[in-house]
C-alpha positions as CSV (number, residue, x, y, z in Angstrom):
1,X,28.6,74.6,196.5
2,X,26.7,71.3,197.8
3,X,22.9,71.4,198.5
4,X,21.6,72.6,201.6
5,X,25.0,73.1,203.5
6,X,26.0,76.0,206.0
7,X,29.9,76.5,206.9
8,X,31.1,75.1,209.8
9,X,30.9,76.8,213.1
10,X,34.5,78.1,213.4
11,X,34.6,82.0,213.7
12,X,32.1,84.8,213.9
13,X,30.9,85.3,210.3
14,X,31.2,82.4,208.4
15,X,27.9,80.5,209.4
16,X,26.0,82.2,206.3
17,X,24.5,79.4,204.8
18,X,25.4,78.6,201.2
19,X,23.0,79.2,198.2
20,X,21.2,75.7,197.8
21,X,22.1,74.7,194.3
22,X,18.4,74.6,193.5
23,X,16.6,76.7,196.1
24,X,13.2,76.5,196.9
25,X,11.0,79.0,194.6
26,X,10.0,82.4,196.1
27,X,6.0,82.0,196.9
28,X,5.4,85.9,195.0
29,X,7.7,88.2,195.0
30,X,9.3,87.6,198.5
31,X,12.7,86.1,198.4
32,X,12.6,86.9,194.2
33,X,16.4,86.5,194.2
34,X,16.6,89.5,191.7
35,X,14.5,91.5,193.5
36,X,16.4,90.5,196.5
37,X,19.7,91.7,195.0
38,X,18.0,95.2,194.2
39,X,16.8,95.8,198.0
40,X,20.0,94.6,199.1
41,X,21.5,97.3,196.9
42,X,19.9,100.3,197.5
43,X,21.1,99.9,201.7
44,X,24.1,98.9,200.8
45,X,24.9,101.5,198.6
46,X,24.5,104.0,201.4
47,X,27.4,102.9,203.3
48,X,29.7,103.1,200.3
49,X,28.2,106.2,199.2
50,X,29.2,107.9,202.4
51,X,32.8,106.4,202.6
52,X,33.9,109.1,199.6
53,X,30.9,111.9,199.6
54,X,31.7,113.4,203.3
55,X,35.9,114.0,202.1
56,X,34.0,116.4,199.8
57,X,32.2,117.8,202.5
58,X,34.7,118.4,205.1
59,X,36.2,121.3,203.9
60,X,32.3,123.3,204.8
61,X,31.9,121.5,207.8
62,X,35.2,122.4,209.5
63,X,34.2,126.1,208.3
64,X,30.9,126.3,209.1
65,X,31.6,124.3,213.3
66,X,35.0,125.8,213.0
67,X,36.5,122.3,214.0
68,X,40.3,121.3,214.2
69,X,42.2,119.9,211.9
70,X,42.1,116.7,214.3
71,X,38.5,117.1,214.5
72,X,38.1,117.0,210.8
73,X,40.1,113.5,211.0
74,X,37.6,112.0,213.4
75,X,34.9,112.8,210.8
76,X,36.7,110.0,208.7
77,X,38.2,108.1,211.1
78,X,35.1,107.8,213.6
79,X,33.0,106.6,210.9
80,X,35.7,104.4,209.5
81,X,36.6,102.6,212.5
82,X,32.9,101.6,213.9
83,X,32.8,100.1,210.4
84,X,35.7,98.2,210.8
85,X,36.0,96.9,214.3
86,X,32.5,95.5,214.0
87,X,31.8,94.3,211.0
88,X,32.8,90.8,211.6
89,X,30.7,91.0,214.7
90,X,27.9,92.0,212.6
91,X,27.9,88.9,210.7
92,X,27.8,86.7,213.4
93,X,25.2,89.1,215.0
94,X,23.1,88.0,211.7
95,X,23.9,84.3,211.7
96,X,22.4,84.4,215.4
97,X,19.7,86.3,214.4
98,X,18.5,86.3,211.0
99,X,20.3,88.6,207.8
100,X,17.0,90.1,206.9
101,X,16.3,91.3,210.6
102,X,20.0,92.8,211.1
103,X,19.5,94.1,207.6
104,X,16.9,96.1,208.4
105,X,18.1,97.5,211.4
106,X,21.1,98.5,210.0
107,X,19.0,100.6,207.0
108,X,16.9,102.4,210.5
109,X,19.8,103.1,212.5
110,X,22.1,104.2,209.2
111,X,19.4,106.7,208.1
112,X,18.4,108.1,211.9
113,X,21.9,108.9,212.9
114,X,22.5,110.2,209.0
115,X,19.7,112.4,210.0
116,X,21.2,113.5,213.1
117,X,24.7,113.9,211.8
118,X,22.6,116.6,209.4
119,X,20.6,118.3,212.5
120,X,24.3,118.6,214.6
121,X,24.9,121.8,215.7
122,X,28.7,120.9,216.8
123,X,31.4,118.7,215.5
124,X,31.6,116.5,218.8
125,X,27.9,115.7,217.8
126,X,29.1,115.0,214.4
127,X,31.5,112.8,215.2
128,X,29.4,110.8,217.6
129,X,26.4,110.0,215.0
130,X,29.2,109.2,212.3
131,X,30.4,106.6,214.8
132,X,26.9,105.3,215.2
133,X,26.7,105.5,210.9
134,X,29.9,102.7,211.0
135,X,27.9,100.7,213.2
136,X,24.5,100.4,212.1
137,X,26.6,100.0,208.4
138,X,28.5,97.4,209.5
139,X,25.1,95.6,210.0
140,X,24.2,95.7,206.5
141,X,27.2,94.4,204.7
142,X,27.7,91.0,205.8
143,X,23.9,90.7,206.0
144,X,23.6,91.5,202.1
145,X,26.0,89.2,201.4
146,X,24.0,86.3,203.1
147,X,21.3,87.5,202.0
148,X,22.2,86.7,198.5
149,X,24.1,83.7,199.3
150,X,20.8,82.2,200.7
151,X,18.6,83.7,197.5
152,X,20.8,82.6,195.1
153,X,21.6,79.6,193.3
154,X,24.7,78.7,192.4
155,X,24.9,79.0,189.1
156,X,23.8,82.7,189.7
157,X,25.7,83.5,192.7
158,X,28.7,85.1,191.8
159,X,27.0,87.2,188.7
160,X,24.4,88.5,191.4
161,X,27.5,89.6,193.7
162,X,29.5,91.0,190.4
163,X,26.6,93.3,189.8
164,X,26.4,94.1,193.5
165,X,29.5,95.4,194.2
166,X,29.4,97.2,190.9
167,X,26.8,99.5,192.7
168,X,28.8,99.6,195.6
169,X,31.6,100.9,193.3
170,X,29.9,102.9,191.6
171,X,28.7,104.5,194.7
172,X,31.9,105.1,196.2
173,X,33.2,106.9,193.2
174,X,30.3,108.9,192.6
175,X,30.3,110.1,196.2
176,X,32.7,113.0,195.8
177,X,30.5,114.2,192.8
178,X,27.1,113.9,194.3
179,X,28.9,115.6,197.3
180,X,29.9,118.1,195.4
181,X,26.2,119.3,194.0
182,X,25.2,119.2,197.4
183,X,27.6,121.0,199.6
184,X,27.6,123.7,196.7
185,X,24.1,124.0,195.8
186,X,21.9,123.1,199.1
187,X,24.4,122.8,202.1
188,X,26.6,120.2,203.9
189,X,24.2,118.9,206.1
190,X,22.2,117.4,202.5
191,X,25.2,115.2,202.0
192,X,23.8,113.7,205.3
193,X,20.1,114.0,204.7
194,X,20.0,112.1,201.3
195,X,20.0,109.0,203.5
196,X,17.0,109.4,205.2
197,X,15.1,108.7,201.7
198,X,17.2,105.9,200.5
199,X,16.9,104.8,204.1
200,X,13.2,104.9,203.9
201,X,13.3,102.6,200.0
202,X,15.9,100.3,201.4
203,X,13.5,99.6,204.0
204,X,10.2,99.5,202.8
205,X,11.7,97.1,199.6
206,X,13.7,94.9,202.5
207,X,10.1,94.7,204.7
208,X,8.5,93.7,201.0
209,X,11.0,91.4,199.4
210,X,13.4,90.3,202.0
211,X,12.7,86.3,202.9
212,X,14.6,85.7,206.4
213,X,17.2,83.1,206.4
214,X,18.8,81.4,209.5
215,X,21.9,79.3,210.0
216,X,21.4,75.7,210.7
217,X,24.4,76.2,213.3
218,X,23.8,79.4,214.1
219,X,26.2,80.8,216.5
220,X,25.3,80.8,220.6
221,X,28.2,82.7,222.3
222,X,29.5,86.1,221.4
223,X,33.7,86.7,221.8
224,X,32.8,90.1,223.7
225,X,36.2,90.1,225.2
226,X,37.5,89.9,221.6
227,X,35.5,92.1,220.3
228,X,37.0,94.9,223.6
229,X,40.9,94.0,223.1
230,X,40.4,94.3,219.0
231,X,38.5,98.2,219.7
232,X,40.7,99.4,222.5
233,X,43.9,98.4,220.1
234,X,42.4,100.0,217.1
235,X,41.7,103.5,219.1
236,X,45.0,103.7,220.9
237,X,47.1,103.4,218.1
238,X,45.0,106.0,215.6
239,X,44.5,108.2,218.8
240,X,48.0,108.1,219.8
241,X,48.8,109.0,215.6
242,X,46.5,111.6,215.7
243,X,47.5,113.7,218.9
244,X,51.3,113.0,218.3
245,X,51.6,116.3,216.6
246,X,50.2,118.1,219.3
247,X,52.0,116.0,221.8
248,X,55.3,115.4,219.8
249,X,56.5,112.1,219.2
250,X,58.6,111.8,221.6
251,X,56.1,112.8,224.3
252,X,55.3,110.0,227.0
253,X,52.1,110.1,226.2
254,X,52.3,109.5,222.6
255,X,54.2,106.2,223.2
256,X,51.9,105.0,226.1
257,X,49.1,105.0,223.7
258,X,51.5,102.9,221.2
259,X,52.4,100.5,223.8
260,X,48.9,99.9,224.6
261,X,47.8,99.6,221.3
262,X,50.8,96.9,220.9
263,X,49.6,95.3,224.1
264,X,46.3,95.0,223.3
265,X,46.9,93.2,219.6
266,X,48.8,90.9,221.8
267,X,46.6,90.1,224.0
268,X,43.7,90.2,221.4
269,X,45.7,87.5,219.5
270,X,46.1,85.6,222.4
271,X,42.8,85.7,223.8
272,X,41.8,84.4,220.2
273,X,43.8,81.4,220.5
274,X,41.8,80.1,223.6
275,X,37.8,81.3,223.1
276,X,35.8,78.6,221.2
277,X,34.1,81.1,219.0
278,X,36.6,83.5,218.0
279,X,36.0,87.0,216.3
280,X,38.8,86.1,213.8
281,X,40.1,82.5,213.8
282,X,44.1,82.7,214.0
283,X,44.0,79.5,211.5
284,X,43.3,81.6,208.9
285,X,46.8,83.6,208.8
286,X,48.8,79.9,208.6
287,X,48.3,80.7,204.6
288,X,51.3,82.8,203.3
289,X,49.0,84.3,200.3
290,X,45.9,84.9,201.9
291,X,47.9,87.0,205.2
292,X,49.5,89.0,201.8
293,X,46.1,89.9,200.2
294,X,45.3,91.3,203.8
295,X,48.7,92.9,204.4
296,X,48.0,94.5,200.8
297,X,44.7,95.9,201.3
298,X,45.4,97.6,204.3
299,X,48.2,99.1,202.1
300,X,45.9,100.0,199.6
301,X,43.6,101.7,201.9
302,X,46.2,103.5,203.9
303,X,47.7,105.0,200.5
304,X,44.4,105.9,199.1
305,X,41.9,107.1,201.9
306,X,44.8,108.9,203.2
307,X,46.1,110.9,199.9
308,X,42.7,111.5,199.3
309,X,41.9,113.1,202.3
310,X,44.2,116.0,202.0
311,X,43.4,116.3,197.6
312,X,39.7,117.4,198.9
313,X,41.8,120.6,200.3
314,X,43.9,121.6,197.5
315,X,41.4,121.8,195.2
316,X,39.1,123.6,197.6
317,X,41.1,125.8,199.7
318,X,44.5,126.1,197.7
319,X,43.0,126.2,194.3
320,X,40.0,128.3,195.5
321,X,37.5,125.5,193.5
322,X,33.9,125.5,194.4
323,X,33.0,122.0,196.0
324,X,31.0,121.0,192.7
325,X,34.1,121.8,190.7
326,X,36.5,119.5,193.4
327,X,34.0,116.7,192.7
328,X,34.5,117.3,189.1
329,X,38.3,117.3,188.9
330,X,38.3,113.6,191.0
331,X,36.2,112.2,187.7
332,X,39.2,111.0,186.0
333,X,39.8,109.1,189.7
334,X,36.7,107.7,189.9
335,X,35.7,106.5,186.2
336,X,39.3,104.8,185.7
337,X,38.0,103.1,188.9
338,X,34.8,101.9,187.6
339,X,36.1,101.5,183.6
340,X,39.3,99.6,185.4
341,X,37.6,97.0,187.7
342,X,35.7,95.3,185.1
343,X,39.6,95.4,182.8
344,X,41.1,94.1,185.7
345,X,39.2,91.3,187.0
346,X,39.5,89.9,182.9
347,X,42.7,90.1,183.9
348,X,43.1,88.6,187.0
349,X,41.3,85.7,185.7
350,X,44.0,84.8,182.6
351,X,46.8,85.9,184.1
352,X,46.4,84.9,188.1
353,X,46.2,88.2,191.1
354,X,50.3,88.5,191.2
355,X,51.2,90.3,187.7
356,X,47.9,92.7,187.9
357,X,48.0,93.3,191.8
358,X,51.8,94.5,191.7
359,X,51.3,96.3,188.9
360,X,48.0,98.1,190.4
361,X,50.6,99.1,193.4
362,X,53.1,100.5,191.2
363,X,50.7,102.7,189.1
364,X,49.4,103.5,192.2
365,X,53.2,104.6,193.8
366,X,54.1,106.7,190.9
367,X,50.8,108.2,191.0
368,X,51.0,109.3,194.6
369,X,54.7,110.4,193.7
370,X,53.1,112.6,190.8
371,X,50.8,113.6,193.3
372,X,53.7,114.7,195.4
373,X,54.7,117.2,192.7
374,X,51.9,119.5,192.6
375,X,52.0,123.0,193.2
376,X,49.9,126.0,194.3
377,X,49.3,126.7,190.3
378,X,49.4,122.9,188.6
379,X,47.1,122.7,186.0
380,X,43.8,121.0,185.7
381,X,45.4,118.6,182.9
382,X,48.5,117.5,185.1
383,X,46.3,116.8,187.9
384,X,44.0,114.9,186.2
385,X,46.9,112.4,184.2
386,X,47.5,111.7,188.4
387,X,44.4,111.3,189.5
388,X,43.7,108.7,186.3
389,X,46.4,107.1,186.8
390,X,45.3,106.4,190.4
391,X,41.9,105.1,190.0
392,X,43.7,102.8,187.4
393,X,46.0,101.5,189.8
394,X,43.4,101.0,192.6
395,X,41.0,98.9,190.1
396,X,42.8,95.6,190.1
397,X,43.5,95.9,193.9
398,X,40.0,97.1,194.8
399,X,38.6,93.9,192.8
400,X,41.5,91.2,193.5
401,X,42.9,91.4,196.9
402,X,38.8,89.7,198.3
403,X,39.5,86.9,195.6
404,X,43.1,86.1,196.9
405,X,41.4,85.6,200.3
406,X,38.6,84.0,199.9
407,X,40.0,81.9,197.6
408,X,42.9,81.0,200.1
409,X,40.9,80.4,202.7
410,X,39.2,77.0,203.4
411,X,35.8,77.0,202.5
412,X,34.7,76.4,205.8
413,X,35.9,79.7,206.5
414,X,35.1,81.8,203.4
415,X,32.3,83.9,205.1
416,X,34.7,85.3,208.0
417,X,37.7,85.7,205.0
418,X,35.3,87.9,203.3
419,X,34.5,90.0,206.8
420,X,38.0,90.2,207.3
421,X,39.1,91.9,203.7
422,X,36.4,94.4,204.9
423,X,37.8,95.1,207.7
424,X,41.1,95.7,206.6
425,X,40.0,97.6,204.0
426,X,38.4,100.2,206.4
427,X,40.7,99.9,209.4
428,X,43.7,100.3,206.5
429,X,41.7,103.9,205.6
430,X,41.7,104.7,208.9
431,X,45.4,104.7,209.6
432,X,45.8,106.3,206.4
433,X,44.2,109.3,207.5
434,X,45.4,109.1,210.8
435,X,49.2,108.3,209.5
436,X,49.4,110.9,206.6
437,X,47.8,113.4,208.6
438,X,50.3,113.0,211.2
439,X,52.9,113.9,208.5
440,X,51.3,116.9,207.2
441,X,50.9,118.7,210.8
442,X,54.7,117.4,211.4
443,X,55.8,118.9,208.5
444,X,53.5,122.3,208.8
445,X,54.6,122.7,212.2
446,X,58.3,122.4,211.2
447,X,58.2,124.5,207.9
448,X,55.9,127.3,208.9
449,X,57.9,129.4,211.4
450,X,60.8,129.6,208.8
451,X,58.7,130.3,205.7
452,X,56.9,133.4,207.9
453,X,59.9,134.6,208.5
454,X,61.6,134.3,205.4
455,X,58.0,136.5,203.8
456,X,59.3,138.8,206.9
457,X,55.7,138.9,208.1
458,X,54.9,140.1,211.8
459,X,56.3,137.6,214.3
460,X,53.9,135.7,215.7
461,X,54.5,134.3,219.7
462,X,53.3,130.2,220.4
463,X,50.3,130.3,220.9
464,X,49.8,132.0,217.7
465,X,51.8,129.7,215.4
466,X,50.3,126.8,216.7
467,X,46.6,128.2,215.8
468,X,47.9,129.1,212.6
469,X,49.8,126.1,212.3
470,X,46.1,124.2,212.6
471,X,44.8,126.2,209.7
472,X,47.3,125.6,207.5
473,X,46.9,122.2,208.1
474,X,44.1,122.1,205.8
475,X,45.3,124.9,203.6
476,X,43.5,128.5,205.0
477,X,45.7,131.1,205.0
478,X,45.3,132.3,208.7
479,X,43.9,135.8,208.1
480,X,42.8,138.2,210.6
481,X,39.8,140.5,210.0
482,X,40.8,143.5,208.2
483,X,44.3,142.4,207.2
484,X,45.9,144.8,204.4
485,X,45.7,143.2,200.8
486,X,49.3,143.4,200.3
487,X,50.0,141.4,203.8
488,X,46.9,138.8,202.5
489,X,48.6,138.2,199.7
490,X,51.9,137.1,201.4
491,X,50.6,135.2,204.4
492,X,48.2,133.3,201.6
493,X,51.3,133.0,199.4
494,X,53.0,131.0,203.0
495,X,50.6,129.0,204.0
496,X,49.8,127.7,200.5
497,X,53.1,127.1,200.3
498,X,53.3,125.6,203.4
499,X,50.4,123.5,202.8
500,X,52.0,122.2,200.1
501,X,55.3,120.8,201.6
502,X,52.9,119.1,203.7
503,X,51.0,117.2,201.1
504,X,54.1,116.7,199.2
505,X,55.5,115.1,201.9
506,X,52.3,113.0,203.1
507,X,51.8,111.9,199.0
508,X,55.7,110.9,199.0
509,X,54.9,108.2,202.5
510,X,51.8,107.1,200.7
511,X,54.0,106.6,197.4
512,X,56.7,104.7,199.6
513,X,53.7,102.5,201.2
514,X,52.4,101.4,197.8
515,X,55.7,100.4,196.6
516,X,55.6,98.0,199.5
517,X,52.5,97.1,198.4
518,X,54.0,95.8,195.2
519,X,56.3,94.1,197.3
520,X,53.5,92.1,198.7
521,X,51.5,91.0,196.0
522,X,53.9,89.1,194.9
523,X,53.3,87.0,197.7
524,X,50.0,86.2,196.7
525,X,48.1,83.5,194.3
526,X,45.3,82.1,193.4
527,X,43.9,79.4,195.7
528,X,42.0,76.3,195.9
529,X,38.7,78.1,196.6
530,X,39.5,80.7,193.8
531,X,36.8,79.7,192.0
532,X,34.0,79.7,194.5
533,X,35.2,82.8,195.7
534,X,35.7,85.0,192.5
535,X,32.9,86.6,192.8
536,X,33.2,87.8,196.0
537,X,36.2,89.5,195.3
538,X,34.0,92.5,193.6
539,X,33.0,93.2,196.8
């Protein structure tokens, strides 16, 4: 990195000016780089905190609102897609305006709708303030990063962003165990609330510490048409996934939500080839390995958000587990995760992203395929051999696929590479969710009838399958008040089993996507700007 020199004005986050190789020394303890790093942190680790603690939570808040199964989707995919379709917006909203000021918003706006999220007394409200949560976070992550790009000098960058997106991993694994105290011990609406005093930290240390720092070519036109095609895409295509079961795939409604979703990448991509500032320069994608490291982590994501989504029910309401005790059994998930990162980017860095990144996807895909073999009374020690294996495979993926981007990207462009692996990392979890849900109510909605029938249980007429049908979905037996134990035990008995199939089925697509995945790595390498960009890819 040369002295003093900001990336070019191409696309909409890659003006954050580049660490000066011997910055200017902070006057006190404003712009302290360490210090900066630390306040940086603690916002930062809100938004990855709440990507994994609220799977643990949505088991009591589709009880306690008596939401849908679709519902319970949006809780994920609301939040997720906010994130994602602005993020990259984000950063050039802080190039424009200054890091520390869109920084700082983003920790007020996080916090308050956190807050709100907790005081909801419905899950339309719920799903609303989660949507604001992706936005104000998208605010803060791009902002951190040039933050510390600005604080930092060379020499120090990449350790200060190592040690940064420890805590963000850190956070993300943790968050099904924190959520698990919480729901358990105070209520659902805590998992929400513990934002409002980080919120409050993250703030005051950002209004202490934070030293503002501007672009020399700070951006002066927005892509908002962009910015519309890219959202309008995203929602038709995870709306269209999402009410297919209801609809049927074959329903014309179904596919004239595809077709618009197809339309409006098209035009999107099109549109992007003409603006002068685009959201995502085009240019980028001419590079065979860095297009792959994007291809793979949507992959990832789609494999992993979305088989996690449905394990957060098994344990709950198939294996009857308290919340805490869910959290718990997802330990061997999230410490291979945090012990595997660190192993895999020592890795990465001997051997080069293709050997470790295809073999993360593979231990990955026989994971999910393990996962696709439990049962309504697999044991704690099978599940967790899965669930370890997971995290493991995820490690090299989770700290690689950033470097193969970055580093294939030109340097000019290395800010808006790193938006864009964030972005496909959450749009990627997204469609998981949205994709592997869409399996499980196919599957529940073709298996239940028969397996009813088969328990010879009173026949139920449409209307009654289908509400059943939607409990199942997320593994409650659909008992009416003052059913007979003997007929409890048998409709529990079909709708585990039911439930089940489903997951089976939706952990046997996520398997099939990974192997894909392994596919694609393979197509990846380690670029010119590998170097520069290593440490972003612990991001």
């Amino acid at each position: 990195m040369t002295s003093q020199t900001t990336v070019d004005a191409t696309g909409p986050a890659d003006k954050i000016p580049v660490a000066p190789s011997d910055p200017t020394p902070a006057k006190g303890l404003r712009g302290h780089p360490w210090l900066t790093l630390f306040a940086v942190a603690i916002g930062v680790m809100m938004v990855a905190l709440d990507g994994t603690i609220v799977a643990i939570a949505n088991p009591a808040i589709q009880k306690d609102l008596g939401a849908s199964f679709a519902d319970v989707q949006w809780i994920t995919n609301g939040y997720f897609l906010a994130l994602a379709v602005t993020l990259i917006t984000a950063g050039k909203l802080g190039d424009r305006f200054g890091h520390r000021q869109t920084f700082l918003i983003g920790v007020v706006g996080f916090a308050a709708a956190s807050a709100a999220i907790g005081l909801s007394s419905s899950i339309a409200l719920v799903v609303t303030f989660r949507v604001f949560q992706g936005l104000f976070g998208a605010l803060l992550m791009p902002a951190a990063l040039g933050l510390l790009r600005a604080t930092f000098p060379a020499e120090k960058l990449n350790m200060a962003i190592g040690i940064w997106g420890m805590v963000i991993g850190a956070s993300t694994a943790g968050g099904p165990i924190l959520g698990g105290v919480l729901v358990e011990h105070v209520s659902w609406q805590s998992v929400f609330f513990i934002n409002v005093p980080v919120g409050v930290i993250a703030l005051v240390f950002g209004l202490w510490i934070l030293l503002d720092h501007r672009a020399e070519n700070a951006p002066r036109s927005f892509d908002i048409l962009g910015i519309a095609l890219l959202s309008a895409a995203m929602f038709c295509l995870v709306w269209a996934l999402i009410k297919a079961p209801e609809w049927g795939w074959g329903d014309g409604k179904t596919w004239a939500f595809v077709v618009a979703s197809v339309a409006g990448f098209v035009l999107f991509a099109f549109w992007e080839t003409k603006v002068s500032e685009p959201l995502i320069p085009l240019a980028l994608f001419r590079s065979v390995a860095l297009s792959a490291g994007v291809v793979l982590m949507v992959l990832m994501a789609i494999a992993f958000m979305g088989g996690l989504f449905f394990v957060t029910f098994y344990l709950q309401n198939v294996h009857g587990m308290s919340p805490i005790d869910a959290g718990l059994h997802l330990l061997p998930l999230t410490g291979m995760m945090i012990v595997g990162s660190p192993l895999a980017g020592a890795l990465i860095t001997k051997l080069g992203p293709r050997i470790p990144l295809a073999g993360g996807m593979a231990a990955t895909a026989i994971a999910m395929f393990g996962m696709s073999t439990l049962e309504t009374d697999t044991g704690s020690a099978v599940m967790s051999i899965w669930f370890a294996l997971l995290g493991l495979g995820l490690a090299p993926v989770m700290v690689g696929a950033t470097e193969v981007i970055v580093g294939n990207a030109p340097m000019e462009l290395s800010g808006v590479a790193g938006g864009l692996q964030q972005a496909a990392m959450q749009i990627g979890g997204s469609l998981g969710t949205a994709v592997l849900g869409a399996v499980m109510a196919s599957k529940v909605d073709s298996d239940l009838a028969g397996n009813w029938a088969d328990a010879k249980l009173p026949p139920m007429n449409e209307a009654q399958l289908a509400q059943a049908a939607e409990a199942v979905q997320v593994g409650v037996p659909p008992l009416a008040p003052n059913t007979p134990a003997p007929i409890a035990e048998k409709i529990t008995a079909v709708a585990h089993e039911t439930f089940i199939s489903g997951m089976g089925l939706a952990s046997l697509v996520a398997a099939g996507v990974a192997l894909v995945a392994v596919f694609v790595a393979f197509l990846t390498k380690r670029g010119e700007n590998a170097e520069a960009g290593a440490g972003v890819g612990h991001i």
